[in-house]
N, CA, C and O of each residue as an XYZ file, in Angstrom:
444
protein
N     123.923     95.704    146.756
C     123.016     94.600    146.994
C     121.841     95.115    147.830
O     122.096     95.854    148.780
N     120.420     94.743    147.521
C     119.305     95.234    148.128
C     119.408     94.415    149.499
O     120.237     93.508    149.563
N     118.455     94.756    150.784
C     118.461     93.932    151.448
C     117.202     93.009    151.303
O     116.620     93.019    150.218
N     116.669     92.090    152.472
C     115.860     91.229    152.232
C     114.368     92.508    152.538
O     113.206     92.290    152.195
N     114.631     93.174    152.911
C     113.476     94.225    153.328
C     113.155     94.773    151.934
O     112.251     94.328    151.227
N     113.940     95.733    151.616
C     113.564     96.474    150.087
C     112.744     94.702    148.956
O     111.716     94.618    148.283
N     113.640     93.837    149.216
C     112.946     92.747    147.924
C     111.578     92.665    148.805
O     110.716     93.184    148.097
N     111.162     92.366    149.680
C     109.783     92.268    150.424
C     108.866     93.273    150.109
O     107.680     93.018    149.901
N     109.280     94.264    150.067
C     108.752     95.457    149.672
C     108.162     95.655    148.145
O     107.088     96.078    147.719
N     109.401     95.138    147.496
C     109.424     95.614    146.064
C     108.329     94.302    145.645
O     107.510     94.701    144.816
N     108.157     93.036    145.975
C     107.093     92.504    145.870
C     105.678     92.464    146.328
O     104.667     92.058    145.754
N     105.922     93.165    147.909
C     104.567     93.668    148.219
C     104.063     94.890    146.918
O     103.061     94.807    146.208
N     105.018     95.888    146.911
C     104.709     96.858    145.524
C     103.775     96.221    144.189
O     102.657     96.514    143.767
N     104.931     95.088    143.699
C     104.198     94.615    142.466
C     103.303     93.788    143.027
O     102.513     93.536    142.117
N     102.972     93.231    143.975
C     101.018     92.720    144.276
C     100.244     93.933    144.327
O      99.050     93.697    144.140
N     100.532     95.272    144.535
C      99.423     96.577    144.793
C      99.193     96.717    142.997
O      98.124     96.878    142.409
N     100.499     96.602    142.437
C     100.628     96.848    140.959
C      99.958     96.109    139.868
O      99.604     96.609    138.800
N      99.764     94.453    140.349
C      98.833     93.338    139.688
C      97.511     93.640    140.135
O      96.633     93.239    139.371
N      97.110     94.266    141.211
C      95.810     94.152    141.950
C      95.215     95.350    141.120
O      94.292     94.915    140.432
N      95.404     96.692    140.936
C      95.298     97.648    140.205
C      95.232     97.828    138.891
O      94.557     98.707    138.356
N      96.078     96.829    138.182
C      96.713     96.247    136.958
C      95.480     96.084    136.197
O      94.747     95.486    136.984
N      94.622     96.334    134.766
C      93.536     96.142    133.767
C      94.089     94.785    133.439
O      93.248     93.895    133.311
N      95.400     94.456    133.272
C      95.851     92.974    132.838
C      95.622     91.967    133.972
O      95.056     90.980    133.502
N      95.811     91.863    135.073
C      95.051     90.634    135.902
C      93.775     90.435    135.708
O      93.383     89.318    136.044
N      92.890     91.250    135.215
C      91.482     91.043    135.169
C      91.429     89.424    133.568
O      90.638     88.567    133.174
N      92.241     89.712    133.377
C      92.815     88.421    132.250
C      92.485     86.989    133.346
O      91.754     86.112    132.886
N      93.069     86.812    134.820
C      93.513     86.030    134.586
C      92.376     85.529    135.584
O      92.923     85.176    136.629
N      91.181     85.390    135.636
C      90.213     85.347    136.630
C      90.453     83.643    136.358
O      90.327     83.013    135.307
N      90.882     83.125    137.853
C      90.741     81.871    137.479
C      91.894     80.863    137.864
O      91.853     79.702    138.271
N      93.270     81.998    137.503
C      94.333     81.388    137.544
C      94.894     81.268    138.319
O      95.497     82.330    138.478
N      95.313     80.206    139.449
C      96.031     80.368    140.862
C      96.988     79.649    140.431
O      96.899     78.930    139.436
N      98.352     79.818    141.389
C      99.024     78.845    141.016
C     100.306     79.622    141.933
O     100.536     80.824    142.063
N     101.013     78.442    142.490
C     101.967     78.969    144.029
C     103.533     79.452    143.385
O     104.373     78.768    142.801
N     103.537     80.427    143.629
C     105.199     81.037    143.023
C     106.113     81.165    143.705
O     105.802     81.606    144.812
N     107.819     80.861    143.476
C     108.419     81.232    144.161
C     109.361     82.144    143.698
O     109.444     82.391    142.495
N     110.240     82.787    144.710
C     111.057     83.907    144.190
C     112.467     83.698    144.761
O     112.790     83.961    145.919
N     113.289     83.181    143.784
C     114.265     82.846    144.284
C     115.595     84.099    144.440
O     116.009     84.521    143.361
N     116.242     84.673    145.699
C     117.453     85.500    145.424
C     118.756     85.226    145.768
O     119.308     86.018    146.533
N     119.303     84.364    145.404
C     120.577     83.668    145.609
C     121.582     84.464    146.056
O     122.567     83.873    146.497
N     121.593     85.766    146.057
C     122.833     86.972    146.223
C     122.493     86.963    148.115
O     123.275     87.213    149.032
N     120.865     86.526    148.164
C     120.838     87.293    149.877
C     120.954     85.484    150.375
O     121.290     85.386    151.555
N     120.753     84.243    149.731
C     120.448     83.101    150.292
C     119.183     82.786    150.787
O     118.912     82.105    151.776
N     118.154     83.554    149.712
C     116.732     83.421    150.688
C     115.512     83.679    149.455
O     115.564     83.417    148.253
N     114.738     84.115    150.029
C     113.951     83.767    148.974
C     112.397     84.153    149.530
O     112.252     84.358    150.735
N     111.387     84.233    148.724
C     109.897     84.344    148.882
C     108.925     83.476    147.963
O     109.258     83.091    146.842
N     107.690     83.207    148.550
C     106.939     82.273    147.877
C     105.423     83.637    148.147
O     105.421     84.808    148.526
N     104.396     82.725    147.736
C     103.607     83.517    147.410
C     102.286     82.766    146.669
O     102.450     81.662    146.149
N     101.440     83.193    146.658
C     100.048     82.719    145.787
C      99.696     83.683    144.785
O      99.312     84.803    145.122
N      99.815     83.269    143.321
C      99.408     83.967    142.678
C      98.028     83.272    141.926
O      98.000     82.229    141.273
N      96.700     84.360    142.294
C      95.191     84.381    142.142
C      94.856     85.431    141.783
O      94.919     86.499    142.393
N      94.357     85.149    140.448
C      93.180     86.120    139.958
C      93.863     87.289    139.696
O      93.431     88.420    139.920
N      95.196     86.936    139.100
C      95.990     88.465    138.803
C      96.864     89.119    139.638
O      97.596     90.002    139.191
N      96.880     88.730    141.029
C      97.599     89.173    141.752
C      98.170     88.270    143.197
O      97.645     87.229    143.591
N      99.343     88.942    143.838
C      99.622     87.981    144.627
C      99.409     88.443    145.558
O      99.220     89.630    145.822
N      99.414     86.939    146.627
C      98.793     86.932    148.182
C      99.561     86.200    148.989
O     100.422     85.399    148.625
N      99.271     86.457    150.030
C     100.272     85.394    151.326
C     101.878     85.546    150.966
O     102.742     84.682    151.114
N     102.063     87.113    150.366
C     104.133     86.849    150.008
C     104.611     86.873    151.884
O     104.282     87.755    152.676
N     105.427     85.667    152.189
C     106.509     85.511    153.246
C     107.033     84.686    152.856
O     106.563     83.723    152.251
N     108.828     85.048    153.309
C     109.899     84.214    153.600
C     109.905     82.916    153.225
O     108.874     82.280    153.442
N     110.661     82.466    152.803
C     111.439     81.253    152.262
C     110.829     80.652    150.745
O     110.019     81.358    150.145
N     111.150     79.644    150.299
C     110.869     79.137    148.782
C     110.216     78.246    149.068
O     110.166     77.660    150.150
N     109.465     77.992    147.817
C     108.475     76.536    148.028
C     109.151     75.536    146.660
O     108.712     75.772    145.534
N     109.948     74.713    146.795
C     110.135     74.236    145.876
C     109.225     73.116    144.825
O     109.485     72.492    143.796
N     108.185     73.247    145.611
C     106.642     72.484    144.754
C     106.413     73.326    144.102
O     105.845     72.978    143.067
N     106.720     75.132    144.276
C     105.990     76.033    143.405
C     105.715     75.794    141.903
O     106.562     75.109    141.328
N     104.699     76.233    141.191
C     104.533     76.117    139.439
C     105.459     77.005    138.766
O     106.274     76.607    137.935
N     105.319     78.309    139.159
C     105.941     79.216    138.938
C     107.400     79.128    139.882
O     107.505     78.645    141.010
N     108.302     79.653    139.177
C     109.839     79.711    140.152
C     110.753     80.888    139.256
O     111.179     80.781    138.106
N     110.846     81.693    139.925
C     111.365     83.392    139.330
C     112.956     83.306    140.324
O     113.072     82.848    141.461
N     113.928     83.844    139.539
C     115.174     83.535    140.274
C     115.680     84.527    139.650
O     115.740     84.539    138.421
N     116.259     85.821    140.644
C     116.630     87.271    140.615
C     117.613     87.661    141.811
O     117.580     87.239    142.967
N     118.459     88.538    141.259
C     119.556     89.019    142.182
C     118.468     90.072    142.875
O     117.384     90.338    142.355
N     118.893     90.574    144.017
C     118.144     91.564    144.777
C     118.010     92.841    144.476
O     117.160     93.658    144.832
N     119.218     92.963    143.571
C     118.974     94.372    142.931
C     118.093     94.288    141.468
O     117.213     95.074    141.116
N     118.525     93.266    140.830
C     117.480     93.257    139.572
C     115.863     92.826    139.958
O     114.914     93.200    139.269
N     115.712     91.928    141.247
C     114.064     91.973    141.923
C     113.627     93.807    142.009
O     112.581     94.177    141.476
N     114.284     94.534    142.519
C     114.053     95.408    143.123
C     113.914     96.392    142.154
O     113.151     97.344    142.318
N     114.841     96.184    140.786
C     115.034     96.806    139.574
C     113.220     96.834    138.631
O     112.337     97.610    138.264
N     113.535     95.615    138.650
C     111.976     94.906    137.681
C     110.539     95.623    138.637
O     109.441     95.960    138.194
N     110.912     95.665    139.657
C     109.335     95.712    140.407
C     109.130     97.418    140.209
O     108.004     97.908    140.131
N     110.557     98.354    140.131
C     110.263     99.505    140.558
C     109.732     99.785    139.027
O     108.928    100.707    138.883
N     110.092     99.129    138.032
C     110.153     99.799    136.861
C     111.349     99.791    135.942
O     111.465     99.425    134.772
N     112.179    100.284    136.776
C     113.729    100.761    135.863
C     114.037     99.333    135.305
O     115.032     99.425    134.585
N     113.540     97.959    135.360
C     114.274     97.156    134.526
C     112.811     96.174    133.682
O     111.942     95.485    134.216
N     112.978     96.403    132.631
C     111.853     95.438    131.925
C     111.786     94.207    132.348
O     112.725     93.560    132.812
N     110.729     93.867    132.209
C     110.250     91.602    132.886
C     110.680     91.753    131.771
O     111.530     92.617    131.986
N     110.732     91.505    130.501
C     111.082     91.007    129.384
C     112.295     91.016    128.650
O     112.586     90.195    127.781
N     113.234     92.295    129.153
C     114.134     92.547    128.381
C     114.941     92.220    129.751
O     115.866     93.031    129.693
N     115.121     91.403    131.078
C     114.898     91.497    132.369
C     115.643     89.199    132.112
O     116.644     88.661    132.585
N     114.411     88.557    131.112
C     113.979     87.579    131.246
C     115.475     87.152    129.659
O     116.276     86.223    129.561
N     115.212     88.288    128.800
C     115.840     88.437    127.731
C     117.330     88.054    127.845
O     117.827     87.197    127.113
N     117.893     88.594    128.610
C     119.297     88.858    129.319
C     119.638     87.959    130.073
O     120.822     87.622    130.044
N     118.927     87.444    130.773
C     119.308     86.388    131.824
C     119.550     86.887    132.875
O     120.255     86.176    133.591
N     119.120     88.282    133.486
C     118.554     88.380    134.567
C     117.668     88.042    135.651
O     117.892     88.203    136.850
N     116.528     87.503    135.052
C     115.746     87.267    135.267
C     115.143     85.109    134.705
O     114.779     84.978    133.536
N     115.140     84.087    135.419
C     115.289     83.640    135.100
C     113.587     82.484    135.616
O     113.365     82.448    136.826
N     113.029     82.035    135.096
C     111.817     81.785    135.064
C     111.312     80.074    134.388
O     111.158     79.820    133.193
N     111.130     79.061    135.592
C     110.596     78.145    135.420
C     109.373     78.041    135.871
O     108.923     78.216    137.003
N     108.617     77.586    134.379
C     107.224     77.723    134.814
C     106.550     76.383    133.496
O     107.331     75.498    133.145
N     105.647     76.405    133.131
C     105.117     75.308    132.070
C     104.878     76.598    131.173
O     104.729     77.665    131.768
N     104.831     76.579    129.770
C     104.759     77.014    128.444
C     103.522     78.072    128.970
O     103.802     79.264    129.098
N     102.443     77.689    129.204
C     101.155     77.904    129.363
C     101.208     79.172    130.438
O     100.701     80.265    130.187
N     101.869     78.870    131.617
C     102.121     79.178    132.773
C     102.837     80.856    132.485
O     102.440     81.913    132.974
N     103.964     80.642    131.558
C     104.973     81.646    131.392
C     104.118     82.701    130.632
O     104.437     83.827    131.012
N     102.943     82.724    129.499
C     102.281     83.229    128.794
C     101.347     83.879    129.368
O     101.217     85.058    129.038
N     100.378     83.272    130.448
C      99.698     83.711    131.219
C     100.337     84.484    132.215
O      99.622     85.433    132.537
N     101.465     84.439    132.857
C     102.227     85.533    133.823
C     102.585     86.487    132.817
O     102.175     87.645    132.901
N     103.279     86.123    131.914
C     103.353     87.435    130.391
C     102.333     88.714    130.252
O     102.478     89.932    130.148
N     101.051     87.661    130.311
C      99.955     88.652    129.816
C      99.103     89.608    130.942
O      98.208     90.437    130.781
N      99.836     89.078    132.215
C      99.676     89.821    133.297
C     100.644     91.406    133.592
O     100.273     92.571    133.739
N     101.879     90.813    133.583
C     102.413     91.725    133.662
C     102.610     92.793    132.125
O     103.225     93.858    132.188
């Protein structure tokens, strides 16, 4: 099991990774508040995702969020480093993702 440090990390990572990313330049426009749910540690991260990348990631869930991503700490940590596909990640039921139709397509075309 990762701790709550490595998942902090591994999401600070994938905001350096969206910010850098040719695919956020897609999403000029799009804000919208995410959360990250990890049920294995009892905790969780929220976050602003703008213009392709995210901002303000700290501690706890926002359950108003648009976006809501719900991951064990090792598969957060898996997906962000690489070693586990968002898709084949989302495929499996690892990775588990409430968002609106629109919402899920546009985070798609980001990552």
């Amino acid at each position: 099991m990762a701790t709550i440090q490595q998942c902090e990390a591994a999401l600070e990572s994938l905001a350096q990774q969206m910010a850098t990313s040719s695919h956020g330049k897609n999403a000029s426009g799009f804000k919208r508040a995410v959360s990250c749910q990890i049920p294995d540690l009892g905790t969780g991260f929220r976050a602003q995702l703008a213009d392709g990348t995210l901002h303000e990631i700290i501690k706890g869930t926002d359950p108003g969020a648009q976006i809501t991503l719900t991951a064990s700490s090792d598969d957060l940590v898996a997906i962000t480093s690489g070693e586990l596909g968002f898709t084949t990640a989302w495929a499996t039921g690892r990775l588990k993702i409430d968002a609106s139709f629109s919402d899920l397509m546009q985070l798609r075309a980001m990552l």
